[in-house]
LUMMI-50331 format. One record per residue: y, z, x of N, C-alpha, C in turn; residue in one letter. Coordinates in Angstrom, 1 decimal, decimal comma. Atoms other than C-alpha are relative to their C-alpha. Layout:
atom nY = Y nZ = Z nX = X caY = Y caZ = Z caX = X cY = Y cZ = Z cX = X r = A
...
//
This chain:
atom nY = -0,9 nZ = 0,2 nX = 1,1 caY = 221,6 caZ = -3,3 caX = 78,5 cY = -0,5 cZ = 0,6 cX = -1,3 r = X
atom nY = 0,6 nZ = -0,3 nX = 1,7 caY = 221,5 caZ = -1,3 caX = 75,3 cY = -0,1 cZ = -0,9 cX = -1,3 r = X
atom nY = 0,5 nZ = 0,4 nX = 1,0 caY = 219,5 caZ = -2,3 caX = 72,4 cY = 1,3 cZ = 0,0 cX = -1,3 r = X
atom nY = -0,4 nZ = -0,3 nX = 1,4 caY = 221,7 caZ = -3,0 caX = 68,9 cY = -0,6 cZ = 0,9 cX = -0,6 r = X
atom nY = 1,3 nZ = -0,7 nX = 1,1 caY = 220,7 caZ = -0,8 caX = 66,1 cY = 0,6 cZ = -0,2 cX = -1,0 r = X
atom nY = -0,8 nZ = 0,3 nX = 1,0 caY = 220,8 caZ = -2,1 caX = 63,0 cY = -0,6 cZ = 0,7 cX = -1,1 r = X
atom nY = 0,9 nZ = -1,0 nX = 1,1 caY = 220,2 caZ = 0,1 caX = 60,1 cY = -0,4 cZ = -0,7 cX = -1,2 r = X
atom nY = 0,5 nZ = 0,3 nX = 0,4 caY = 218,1 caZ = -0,3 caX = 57,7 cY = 0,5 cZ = -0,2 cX = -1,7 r = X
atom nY = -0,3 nZ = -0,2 nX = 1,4 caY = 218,7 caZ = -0,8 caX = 53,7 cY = 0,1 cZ = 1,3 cX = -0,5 r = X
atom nY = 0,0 nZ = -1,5 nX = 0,0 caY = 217,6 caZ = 2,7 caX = 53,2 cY = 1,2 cZ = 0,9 cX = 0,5 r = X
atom nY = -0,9 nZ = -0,6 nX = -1,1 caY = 219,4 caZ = 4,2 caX = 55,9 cY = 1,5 cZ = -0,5 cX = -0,2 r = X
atom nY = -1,5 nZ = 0,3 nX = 0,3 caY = 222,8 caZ = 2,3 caX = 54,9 cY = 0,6 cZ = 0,6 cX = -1,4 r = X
atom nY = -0,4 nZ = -0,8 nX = 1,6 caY = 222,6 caZ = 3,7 caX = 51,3 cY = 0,0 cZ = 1,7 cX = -0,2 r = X
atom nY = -0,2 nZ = -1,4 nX = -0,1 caY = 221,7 caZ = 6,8 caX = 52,4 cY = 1,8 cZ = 0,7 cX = 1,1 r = X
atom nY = -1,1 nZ = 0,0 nX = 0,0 caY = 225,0 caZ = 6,7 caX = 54,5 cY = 1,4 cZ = -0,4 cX = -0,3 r = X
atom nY = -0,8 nZ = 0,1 nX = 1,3 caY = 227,0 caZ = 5,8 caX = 51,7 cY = 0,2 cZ = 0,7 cX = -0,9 r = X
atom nY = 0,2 nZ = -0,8 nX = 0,8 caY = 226,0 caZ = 8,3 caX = 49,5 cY = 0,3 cZ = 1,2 cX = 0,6 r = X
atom nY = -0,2 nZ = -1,1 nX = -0,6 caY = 226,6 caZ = 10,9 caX = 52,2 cY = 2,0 cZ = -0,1 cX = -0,1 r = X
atom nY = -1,5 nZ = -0,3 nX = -0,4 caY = 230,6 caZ = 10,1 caX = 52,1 cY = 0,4 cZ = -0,3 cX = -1,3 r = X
atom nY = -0,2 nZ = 0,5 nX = 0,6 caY = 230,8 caZ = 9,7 caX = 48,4 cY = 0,3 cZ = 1,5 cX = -0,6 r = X
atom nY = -0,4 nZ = -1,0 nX = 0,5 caY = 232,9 caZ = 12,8 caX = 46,8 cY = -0,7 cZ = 0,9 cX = -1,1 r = X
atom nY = 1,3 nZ = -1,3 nX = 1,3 caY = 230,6 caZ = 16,0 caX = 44,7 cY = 0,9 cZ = -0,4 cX = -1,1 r = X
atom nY = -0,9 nZ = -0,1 nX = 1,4 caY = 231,8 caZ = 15,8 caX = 41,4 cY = 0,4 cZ = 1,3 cX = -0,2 r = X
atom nY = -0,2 nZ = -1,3 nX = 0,3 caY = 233,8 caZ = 18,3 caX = 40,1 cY = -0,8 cZ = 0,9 cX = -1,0 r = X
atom nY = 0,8 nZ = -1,1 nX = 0,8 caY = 232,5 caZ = 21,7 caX = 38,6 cY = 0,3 cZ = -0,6 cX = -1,6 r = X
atom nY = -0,4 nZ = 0,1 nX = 1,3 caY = 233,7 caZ = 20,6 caX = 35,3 cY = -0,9 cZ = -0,8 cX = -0,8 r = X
atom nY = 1,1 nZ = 0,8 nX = 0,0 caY = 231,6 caZ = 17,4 caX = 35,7 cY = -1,2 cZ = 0,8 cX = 0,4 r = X
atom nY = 1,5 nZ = -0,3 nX = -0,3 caY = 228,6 caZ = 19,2 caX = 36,9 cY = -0,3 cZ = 0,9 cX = -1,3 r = X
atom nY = 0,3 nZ = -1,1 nX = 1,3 caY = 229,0 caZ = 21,8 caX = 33,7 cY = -0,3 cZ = -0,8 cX = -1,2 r = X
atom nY = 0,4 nZ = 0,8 nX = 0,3 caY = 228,8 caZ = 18,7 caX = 31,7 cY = -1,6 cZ = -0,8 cX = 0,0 r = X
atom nY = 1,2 nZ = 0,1 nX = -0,4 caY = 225,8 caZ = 17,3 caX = 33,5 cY = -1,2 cZ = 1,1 cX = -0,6 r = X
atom nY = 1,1 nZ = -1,2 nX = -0,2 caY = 224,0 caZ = 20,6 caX = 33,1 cY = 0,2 cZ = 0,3 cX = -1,4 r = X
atom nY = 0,9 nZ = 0,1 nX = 1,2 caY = 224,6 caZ = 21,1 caX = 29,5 cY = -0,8 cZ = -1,6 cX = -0,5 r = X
atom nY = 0,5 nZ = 0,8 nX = 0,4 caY = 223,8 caZ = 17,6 caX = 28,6 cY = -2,3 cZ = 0,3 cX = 0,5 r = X
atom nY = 1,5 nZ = -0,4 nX = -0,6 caY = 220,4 caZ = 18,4 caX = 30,8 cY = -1,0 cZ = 1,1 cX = -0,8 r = X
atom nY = 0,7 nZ = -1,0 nX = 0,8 caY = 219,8 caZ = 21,6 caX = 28,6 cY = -0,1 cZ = -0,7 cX = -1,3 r = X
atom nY = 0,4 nZ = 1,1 nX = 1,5 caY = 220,1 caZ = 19,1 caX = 25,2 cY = -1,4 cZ = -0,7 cX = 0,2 r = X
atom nY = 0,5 nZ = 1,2 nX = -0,1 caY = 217,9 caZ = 16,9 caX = 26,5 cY = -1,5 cZ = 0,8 cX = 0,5 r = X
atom nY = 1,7 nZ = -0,7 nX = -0,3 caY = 215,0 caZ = 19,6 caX = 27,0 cY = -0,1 cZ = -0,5 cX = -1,9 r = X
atom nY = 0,4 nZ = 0,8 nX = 1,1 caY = 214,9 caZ = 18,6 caX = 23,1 cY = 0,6 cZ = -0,9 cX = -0,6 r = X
atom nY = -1,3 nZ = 1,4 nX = -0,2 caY = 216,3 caZ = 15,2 caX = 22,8 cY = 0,0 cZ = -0,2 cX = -1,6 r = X
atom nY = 0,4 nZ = 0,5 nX = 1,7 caY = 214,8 caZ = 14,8 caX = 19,0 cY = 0,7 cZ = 0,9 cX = -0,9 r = X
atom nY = -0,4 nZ = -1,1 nX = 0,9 caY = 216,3 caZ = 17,7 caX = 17,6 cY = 1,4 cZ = -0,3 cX = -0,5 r = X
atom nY = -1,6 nZ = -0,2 nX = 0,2 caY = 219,5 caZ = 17,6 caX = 15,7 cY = 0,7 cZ = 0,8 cX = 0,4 r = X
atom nY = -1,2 nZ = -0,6 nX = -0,4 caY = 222,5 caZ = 18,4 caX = 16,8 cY = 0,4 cZ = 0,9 cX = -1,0 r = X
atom nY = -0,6 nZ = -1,1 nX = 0,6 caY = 223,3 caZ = 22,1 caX = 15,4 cY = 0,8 cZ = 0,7 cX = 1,1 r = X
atom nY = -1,0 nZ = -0,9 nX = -0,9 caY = 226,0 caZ = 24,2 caX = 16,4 cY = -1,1 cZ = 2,0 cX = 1,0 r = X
atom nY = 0,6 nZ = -1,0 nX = -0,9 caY = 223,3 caZ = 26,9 caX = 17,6 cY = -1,1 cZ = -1,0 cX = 1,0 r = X
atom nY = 0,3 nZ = 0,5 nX = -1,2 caY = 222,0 caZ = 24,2 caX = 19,9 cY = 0,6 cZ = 0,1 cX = 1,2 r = X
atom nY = -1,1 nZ = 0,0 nX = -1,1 caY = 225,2 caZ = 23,7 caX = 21,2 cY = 0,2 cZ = 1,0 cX = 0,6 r = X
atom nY = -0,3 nZ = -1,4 nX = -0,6 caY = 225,9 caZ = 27,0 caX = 21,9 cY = -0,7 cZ = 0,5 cX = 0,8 r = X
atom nY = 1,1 nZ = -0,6 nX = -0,8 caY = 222,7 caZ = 27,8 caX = 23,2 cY = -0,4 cZ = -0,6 cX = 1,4 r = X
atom nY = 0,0 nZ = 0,9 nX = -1,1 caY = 222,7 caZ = 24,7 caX = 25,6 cY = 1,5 cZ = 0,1 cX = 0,8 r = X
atom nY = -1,3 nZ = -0,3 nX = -0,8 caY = 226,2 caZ = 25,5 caX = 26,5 cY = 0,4 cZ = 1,2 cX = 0,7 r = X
atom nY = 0,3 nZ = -1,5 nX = -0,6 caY = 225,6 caZ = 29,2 caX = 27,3 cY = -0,5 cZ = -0,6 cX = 1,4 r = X
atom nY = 0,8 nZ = -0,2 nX = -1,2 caY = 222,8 caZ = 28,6 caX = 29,6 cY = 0,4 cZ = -1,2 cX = 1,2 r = X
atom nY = -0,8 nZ = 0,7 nX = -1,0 caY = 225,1 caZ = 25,5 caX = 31,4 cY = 0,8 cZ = 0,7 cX = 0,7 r = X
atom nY = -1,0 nZ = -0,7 nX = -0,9 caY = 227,9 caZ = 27,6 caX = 31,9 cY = -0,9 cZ = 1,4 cX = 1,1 r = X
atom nY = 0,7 nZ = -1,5 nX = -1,1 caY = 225,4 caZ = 30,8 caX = 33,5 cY = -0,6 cZ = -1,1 cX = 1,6 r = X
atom nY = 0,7 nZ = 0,7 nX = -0,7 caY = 223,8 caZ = 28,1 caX = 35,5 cY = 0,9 cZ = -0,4 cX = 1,2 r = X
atom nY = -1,2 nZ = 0,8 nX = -1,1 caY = 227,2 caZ = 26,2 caX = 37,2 cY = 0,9 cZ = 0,7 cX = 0,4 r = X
atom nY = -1,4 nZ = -0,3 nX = -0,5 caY = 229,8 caZ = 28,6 caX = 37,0 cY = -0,2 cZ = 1,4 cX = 0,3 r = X
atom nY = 0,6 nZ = -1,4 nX = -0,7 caY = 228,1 caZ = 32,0 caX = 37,9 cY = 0,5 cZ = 0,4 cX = 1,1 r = X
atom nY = -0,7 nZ = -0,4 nX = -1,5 caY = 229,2 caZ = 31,9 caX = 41,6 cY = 1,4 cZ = -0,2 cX = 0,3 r = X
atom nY = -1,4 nZ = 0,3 nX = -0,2 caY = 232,6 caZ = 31,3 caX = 41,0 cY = 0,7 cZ = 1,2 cX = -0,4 r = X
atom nY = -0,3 nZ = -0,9 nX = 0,4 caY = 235,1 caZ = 33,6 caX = 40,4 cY = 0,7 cZ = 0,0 cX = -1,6 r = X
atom nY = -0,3 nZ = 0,0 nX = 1,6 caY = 236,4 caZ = 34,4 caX = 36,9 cY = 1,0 cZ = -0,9 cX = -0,1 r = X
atom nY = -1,7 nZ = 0,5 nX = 0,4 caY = 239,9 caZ = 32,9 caX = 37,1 cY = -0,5 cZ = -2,0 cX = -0,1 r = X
atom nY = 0,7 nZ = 1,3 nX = -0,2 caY = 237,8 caZ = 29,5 caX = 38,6 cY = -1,1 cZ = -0,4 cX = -1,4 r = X
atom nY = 1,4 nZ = 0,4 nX = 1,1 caY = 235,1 caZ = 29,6 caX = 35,4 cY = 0,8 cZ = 0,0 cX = -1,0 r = X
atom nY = -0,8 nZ = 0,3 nX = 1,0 caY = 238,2 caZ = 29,9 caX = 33,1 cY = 1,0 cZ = -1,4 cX = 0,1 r = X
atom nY = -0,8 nZ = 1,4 nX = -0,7 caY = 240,0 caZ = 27,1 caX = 34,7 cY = -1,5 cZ = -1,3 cX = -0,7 r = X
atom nY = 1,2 nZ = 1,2 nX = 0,3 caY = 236,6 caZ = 24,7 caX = 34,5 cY = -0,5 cZ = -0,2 cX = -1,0 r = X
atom nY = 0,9 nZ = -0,3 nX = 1,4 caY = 235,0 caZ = 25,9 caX = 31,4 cY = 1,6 cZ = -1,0 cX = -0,9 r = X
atom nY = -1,3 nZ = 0,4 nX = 0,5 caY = 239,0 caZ = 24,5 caX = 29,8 cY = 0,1 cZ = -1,4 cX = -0,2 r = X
atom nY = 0,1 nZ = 1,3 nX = -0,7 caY = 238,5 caZ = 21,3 caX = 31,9 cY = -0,9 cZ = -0,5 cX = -0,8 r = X
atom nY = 1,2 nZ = 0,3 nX = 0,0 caY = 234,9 caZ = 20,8 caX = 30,8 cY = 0,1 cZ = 0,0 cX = -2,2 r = X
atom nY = -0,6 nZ = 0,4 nX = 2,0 caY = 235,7 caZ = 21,5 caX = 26,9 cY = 0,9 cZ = -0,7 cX = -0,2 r = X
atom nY = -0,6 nZ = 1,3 nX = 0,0 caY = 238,4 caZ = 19,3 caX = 26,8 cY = -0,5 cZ = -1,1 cX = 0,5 r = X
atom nY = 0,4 nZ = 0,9 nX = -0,1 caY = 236,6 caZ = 16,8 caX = 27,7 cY = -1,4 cZ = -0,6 cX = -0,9 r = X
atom nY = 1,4 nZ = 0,4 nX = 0,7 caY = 233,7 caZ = 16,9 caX = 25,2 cY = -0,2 cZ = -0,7 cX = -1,3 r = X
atom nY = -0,5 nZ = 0,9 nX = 0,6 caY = 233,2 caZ = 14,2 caX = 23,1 cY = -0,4 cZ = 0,3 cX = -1,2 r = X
atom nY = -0,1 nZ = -0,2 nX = 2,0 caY = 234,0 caZ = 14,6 caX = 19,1 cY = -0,8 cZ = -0,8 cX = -0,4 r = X
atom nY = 1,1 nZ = 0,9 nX = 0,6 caY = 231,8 caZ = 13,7 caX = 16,7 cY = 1,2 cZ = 0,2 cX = -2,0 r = X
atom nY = -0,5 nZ = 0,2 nX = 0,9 caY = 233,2 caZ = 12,3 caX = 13,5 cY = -0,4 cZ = 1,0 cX = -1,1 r = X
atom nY = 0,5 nZ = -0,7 nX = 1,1 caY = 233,2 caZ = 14,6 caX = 10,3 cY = -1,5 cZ = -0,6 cX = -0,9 r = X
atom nY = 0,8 nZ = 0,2 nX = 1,0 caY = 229,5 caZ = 14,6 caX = 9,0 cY = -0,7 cZ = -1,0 cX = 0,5 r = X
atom nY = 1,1 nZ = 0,8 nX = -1,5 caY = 228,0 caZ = 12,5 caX = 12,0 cY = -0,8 cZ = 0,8 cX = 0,0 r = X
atom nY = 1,3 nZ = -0,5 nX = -0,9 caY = 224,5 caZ = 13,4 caX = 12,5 cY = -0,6 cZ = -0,6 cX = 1,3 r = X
atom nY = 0,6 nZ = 0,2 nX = -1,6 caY = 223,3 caZ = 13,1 caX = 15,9 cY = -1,5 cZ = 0,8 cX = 0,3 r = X
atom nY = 0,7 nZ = -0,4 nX = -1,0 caY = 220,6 caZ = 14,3 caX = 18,1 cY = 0,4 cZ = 0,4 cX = 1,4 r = X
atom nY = -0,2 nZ = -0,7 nX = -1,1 caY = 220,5 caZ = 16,4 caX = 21,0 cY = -0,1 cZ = -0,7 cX = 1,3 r = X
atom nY = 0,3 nZ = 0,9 nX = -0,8 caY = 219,5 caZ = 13,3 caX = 22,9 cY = 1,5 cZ = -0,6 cX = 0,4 r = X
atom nY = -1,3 nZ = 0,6 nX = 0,0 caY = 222,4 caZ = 11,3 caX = 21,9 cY = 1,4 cZ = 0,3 cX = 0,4 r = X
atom nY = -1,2 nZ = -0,6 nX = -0,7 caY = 224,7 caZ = 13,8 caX = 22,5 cY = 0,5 cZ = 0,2 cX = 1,5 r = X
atom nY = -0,4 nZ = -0,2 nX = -0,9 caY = 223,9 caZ = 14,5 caX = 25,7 cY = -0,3 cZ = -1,6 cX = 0,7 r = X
atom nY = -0,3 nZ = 1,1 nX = -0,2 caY = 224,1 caZ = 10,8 caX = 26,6 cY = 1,6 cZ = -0,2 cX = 0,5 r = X
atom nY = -1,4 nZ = -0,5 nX = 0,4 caY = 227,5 caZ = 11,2 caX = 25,3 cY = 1,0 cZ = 1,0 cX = 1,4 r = X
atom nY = -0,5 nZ = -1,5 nX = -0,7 caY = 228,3 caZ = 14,6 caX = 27,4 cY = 0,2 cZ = -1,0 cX = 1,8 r = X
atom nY = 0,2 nZ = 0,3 nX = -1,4 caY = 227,1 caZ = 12,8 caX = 31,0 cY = 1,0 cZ = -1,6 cX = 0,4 r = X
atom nY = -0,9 nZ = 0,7 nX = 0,2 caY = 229,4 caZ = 9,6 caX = 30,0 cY = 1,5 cZ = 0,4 cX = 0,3 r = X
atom nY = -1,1 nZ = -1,2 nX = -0,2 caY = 232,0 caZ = 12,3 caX = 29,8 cY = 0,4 cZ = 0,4 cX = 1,3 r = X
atom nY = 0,2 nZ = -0,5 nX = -1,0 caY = 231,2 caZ = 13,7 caX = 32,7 cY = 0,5 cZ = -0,9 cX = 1,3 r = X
atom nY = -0,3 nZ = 0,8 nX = -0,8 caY = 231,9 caZ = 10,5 caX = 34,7 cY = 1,3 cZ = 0,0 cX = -0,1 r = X
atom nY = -1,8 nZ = 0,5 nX = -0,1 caY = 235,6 caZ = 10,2 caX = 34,1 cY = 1,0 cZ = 1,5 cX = 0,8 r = X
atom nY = -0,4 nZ = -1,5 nX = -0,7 caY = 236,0 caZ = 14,2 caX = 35,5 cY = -0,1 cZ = 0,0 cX = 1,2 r = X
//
């Protein structure tokens, strides 16, 4: 007579997490700039942060896609990025807190 097998805590979470949908590219361009912010979390939020953290997300996520797909996502992924009131100062930390918050609803 065969043995039951009952899996383990580990092993049940690990397949759980195996049937649990990728996030979309939009969300992951999200993720990945917030990731590039947060190489200096202390630094204020300037617009040549942004730019420079958002460059090297988008080369990073949307590279292997094709153009028509990195204009589609990049659309998705900026529309969804969260405003900061006129004359809010933040940190690059904060923001990308922000960004990966974001990212969850994509």
């Amino acid at each position: 007579m065969p043995e039951t097998t009952h899996l383990t805590q580990q092993d049940e979470g690990l397949r759980r997490t195996r049937s649990l949908p990728a996030p979309s590219y939009a969300a992951q361009l999200l993720t990945e700039f917030a990731t590039q912010l947060d190489s200096h979390p202390a630094d204020a939020l300037t617009p040549r942060a942004i730019g420079t953290a958002l460059a090297a997300a988008m080369d990073s996520t949307l590279r292997m896609l094709p153009l028509a797909v990195q204009g589609a996502v990049a659309i998705r992924a900026l529309g969804a990025l969260p405003q900061l009131a006129p004359g809010e100062w933040i940190t690059c930390g904060e923001y990308a807190l922000r960004l990966r918050a974001a990212a969850v609803g994509l």
